[in-house]
C-alpha positions, 0 to 999 in steps of 0.5 A: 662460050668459055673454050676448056683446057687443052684445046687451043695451040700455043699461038692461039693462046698466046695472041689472046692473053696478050689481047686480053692484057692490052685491053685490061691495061687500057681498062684499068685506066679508064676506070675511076675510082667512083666506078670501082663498086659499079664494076664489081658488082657488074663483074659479079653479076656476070659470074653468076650469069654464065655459071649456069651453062649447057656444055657443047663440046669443048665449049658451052652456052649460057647467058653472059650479060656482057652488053650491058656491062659494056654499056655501063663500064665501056673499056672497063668491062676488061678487067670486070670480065677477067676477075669473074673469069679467074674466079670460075676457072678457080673456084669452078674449073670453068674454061680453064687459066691457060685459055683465060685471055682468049676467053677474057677476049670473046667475051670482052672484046664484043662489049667494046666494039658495042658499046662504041657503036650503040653506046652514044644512041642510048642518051637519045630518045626511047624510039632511038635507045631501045633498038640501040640497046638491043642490038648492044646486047644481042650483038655482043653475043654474035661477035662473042660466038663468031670470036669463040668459033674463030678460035676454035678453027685456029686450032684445026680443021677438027674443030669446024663443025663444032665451030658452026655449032657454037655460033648458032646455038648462041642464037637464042642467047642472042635473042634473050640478051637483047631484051635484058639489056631493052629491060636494063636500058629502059629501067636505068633511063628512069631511075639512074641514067648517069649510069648509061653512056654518056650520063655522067659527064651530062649528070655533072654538067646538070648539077653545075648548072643548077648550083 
């Protein structure tokens, strides 16, 4: 999903790093400095993810775990999603720096819209939270694919058909997403569910009841 160098025009680039710095802004201050370690290692966990990609054109397929990083980070997910991204572009010429903020958009933006929308299912029962969870994971790929092939024709006609190909080879990645955040989900409500949306401001109320 990461778009190379020398692909998009300049108000395709521009639009998305401005996108991409509103919503890291947003996300460094919602991040609390006990979710710092959290969000590094989620960050980690999504470079290496996506370091084992399949090349499609001037773009790729490869899993990207951004659902349960939205889950768990909300609108910090921008600023987790942007440091693993400069480190690929750096270290490993993946996507490239000029196409940092459209990238860092498609691959964040869906996370948000996501975690709004599933995040306040997933306290709720198992027979509730685990179709929430899938449709968390496999939909912040869709948004993902259907955002990289949106600018992708942005940046002409050219690029239509490869477009169309990069939303439906991410299918599959979909179907795989979903059932690792299922995994995630179900795992965290047993060991760590402060963790999960909403969990923290219950863990703390329960603790301030039992003092």
């Amino acid at each position: 999903m990461h778009i190379s160098e020398g692909v998009l025009n300049g108000p395709v680039l521009a639009a998305g790093a401005a996108a991409a710095l509103a919503g890291t802004a947003v996300g460094l201050r919602k991040l609390d400095l006990e979710e710092i370690a959290q969000a590094g290692m989620l960050s980690a966990a999504f470079f290496v993810a996506s370091l084992i990609h399949v090349p499609i054109g001037p773009s790729s397929v490869h899993l990207i775990l951004n659902g349960i990083v939205g889950l768990l980070l909300g609108w910090s997910a921008f600023p987790a999603i942007l440091t693993a991204l400069i480190l690929q572009a750096m270290l490993f010429q993946f996507g490239g720096l000029t196409t940092l903020g459209v990238n860092t958009v498609i691959m964040a933006l869906p996370t948000v819209i996501c975690y709004l929308l599933f995040g306040p299912f997933i306290r709720r029962s198992t027979r509730v939270a685990l179709p929430a969870a899938f449709a968390c994971g496999a939909g912040a790929v869709l948004l993902g694919g259907l955002l990289s092939g949106a600018a992708l024709m942005c940046a002409g006609e050219g690029f239509l058909e490869v477009a169309g190909l990069v939303v439906a080879a991410h299918i599959p990645v979909m179907v795989i997403e979903g059932f690792v955040t299922v995994f995630c989900v179900t795992f965290l409500k047993k060991v760590k569910p402060e963790l999960l949306p909403g969990g923290r401001e219950s863990y703390l109320g329960e603790r301030r009841l039992n003092r």
